[in-house]
ZAMARGU-4260 file (C-alpha; in steps of 0.2 Angstrom, whole numbers, plus 5000, padded with zeros to 4 digits):
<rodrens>
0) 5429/5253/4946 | 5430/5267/4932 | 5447/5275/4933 | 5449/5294/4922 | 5464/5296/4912
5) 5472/5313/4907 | 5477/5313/4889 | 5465/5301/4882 | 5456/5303/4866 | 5458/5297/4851
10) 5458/5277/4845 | 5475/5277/4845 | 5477/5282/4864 | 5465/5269/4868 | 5473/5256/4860
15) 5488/5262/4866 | 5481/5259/4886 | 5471/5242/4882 | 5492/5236/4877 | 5496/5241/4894
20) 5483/5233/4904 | 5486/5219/4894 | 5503/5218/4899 | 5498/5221/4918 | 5486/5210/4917
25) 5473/5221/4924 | 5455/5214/4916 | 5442/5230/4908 | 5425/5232/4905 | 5426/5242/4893
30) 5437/5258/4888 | 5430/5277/4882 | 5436/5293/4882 | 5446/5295/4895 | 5439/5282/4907
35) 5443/5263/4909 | 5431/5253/4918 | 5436/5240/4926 | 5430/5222/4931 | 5439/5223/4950
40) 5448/5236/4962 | 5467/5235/4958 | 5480/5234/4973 | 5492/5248/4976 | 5504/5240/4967
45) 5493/5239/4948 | 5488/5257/4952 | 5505/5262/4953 | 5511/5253/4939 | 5499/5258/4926
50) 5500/5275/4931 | 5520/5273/4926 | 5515/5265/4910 | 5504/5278/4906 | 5517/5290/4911
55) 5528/5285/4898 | 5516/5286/4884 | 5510/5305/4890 | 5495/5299/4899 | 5491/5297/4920
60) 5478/5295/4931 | 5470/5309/4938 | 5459/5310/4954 | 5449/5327/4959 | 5434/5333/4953
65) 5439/5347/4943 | 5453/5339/4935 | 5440/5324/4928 | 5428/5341/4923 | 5444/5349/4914
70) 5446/5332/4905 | 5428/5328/4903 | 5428/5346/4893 | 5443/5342/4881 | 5433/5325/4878
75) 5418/5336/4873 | 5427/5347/4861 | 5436/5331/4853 | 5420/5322/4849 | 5413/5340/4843
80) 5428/5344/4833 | 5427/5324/4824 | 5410/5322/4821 | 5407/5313/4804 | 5391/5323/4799
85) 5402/5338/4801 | 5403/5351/4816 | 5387/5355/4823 | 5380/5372/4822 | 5376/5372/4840
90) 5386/5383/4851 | 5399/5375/4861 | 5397/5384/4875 | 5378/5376/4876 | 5383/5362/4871
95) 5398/5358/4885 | 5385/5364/4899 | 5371/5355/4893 | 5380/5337/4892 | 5392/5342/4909
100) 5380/5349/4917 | 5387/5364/4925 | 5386/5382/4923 | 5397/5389/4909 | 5406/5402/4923
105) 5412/5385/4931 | 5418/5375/4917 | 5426/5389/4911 | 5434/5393/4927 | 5437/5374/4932
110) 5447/5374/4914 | 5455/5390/4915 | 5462/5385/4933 | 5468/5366/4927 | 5475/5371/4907
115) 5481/5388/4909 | 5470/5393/4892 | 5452/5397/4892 | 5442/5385/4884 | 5438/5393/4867
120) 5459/5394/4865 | 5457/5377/4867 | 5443/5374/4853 | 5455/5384/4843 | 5470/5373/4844
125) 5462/5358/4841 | 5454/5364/4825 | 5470/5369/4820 | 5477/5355/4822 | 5462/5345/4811
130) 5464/5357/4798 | 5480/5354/4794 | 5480/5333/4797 | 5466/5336/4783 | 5476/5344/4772
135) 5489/5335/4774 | 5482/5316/4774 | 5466/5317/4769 | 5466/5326/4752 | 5450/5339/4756
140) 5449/5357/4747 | 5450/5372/4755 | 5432/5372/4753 | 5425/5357/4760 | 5437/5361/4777
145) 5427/5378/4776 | 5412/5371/4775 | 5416/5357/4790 | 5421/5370/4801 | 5407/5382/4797
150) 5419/5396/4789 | 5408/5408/4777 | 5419/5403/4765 | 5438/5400/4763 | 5444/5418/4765
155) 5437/5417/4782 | 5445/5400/4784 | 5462/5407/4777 | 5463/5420/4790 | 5458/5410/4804
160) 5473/5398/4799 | 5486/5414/4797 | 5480/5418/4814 | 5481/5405/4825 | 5496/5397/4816
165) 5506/5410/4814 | 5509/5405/4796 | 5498/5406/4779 | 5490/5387/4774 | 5499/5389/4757
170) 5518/5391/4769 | 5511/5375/4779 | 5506/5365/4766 | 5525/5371/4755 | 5533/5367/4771
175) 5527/5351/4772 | 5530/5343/4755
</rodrens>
């Protein structure tokens, strides 16, 4: 049985769900972005009590095709945006259809419909909100987060973070300490 999860993405939401099917004692196969697999069905009852559980963590279970697509693409842009080797240079866009499988139209409609944002909004928060964790815990230069994110150089990088924050890095990183 392979249940989709909203919310799901990084190591610590994982582990976060593998405490709570611990506790229910509901056995997994295994557990990825936004999917646990399980070994067996669960009754009504476990359905509803881990969605509780994973209510009160910011997490639940969705059902519906286009609300697993929606997911599907913010598990896309995460793995994109955190890839070790740095971002690749290939278009989103291209990259999203190609591994989903649908048109770009309905992906971007599906995910306009389900998040309110269209998905290049979407890119943009969650490179934000990298930028500023690696500036703030993980000691890189403006330079090497301009040459991650594929920024001509850290001008460019600057005014992409004025823009979509609403603040300048140097404010941020004041504010901060």
């Amino acid at each position: 049985m392979k249940i989709h999860i909203k919310n799901m993405q990084d190591l610590r939401c994982k582990l976060m769900v593998i405490a709570i099917l611990k506790t229910l004692n509901i056995e997994f196969i295994k557990i990825k972005a936004g999917i646990i697999y399980l070994s067996q069905d669960l009754s009504k009852e476990q359905y509803l009590l881990l969605n509780d559980q994973l209510l009160l963590i910011g997490m639940e279970i969705i059902t519906g095709k286009d609300l697993i697509i929606t997911e599907d693409i913010k598990h896309e842009i995460y793995d994109m945006l955190n890839e070790e080797k740095g971002i690749s240079k290939v278009n989103f866009s291209d990259r999203i259809t190609d591994k989903l499988g649908y048109s770009n139209n309905r992906l971007s409609t599906i995910f306009k419909k389900n998040t309110k944002i269209n998905i290049q909004t979407c890119i943009n928060i969650e490179k934000l909100k990298l930028i500023k964790e690696m500036l703030l815990t993980r000691n890189f230069s403006k330079t090497e987060i301009a040459d991650k994110f594929h920024f001509c150089d850290t001008k460019c990088l600057c005014h992409f973070f004025k823009k979509h924050a609403l603040y300048t890095m140097s404010f941020f990183l004041n504010m901060k300490r």
